[in-house]
C-alpha positions, -999 to +999 in steps of 0.1 A: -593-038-711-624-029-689-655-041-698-672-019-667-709-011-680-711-037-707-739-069-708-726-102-727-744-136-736-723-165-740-744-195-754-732-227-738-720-208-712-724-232-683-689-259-688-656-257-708-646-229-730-679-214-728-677-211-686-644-200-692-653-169-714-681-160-687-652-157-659-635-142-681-659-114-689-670-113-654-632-104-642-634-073-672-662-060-652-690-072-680-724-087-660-728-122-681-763-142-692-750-177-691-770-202-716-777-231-712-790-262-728-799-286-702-774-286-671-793-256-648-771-265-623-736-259-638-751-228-655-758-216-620-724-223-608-709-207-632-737-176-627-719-181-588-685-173-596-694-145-619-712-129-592-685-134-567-663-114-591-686-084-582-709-084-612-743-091-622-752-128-638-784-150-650-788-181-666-812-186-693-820-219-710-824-222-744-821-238-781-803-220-796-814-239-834-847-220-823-853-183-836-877-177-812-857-190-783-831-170-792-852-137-794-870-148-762-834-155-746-822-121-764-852-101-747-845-115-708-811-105-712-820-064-722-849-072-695-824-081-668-796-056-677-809-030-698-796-039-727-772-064-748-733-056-758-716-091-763-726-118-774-704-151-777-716-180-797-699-214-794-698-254-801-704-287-793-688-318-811-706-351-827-685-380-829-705-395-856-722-388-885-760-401-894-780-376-911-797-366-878-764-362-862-758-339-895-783-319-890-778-317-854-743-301-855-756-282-884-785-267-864-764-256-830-732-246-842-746-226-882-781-223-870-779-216-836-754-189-842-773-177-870-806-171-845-787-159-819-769-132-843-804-125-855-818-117-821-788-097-814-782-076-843-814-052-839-805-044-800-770-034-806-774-015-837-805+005-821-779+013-793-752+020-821-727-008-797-723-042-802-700-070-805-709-108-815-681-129-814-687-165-833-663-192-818-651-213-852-625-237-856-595-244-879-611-272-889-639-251-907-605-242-926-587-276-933-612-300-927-608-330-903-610-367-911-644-379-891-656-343-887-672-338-919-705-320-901-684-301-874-658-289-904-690-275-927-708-262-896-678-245-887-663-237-926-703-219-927-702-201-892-667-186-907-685-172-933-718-165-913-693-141-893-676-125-926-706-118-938-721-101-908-692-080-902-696-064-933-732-059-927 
């Protein structure tokens, strides 16, 4: 599959699964906006070795909990490539639940992919393309013992993406 011509986001795009969708993107021929939370300096690594697979690649920073983050981050990616076809949500695990560590998880894996759809959704339906892929977990599914923020997070972003599919 070729993905010559085509823009992608990945959110937490700079380490792990999330640097390894970038490459992966990059070698399909897709130029890639690598978020980032706080590490500027693996983002721009990563950025590196998408360039020197011959495409185009930024980094943006970003919450992703934050609407207007997202639209901002959403509006520098059409401003640096013309326009926005993939966009890949993902994760990040809490090891322990208080109610701030609740809401945390809660806010970047539901609500971060919620305002990162958002920002997206207008773009790609003006340009009648899109795809916005939302990185769950089986244990949105089944549950995990320990994990009760990371399963509902995930169990929500499951239906998050059912539901905007059918939009």
């Amino acid at each position: 599959m070729s993905l010559q011509g085509r823009n992608a986001l990945v959110t937490g795009g700079s380490r792990g699964i999330g640097r390894a969708i970038c490459l992966e993107l990059a070698r399909q021929g897709a130029n890639v906006a690598v978020n980032y939370a706080g590490n500027a300096q693996a983002a721009e690594e990563t950025a590196a070795a998408c360039r020197e697979l011959g495409v185009q690649a930024v980094t943006i920073r970003a919450d992703v909990a934050d609407a207007a983050a997202c639209e901002a981050m959403v509006k520098e990616v059409i401003s640096s490539f013309g326009s926005l076809h993939i966009l890949v949500t993902r994760d990040n695990l809490a090891l322990s639940i208080s109610e701030a560590d609740f809401d945390a998880v809660l806010d970047t894996n539901l609500k971060g992919a919620f305002c990162c759809c958002k920002a997206a959704y207008r773009p790609m339906m003006r340009q009648r393309y899109g795809r916005i892929i939302n990185m769950s977990s089986v244990v949105g599914l089944r549950g995990n013992a320990g994990q009760a923020n990371y399963s509902a997070s995930k169990a929500g972003l499951i239906g998050l993406t059912k539901s905007l599919a059918k939009e």
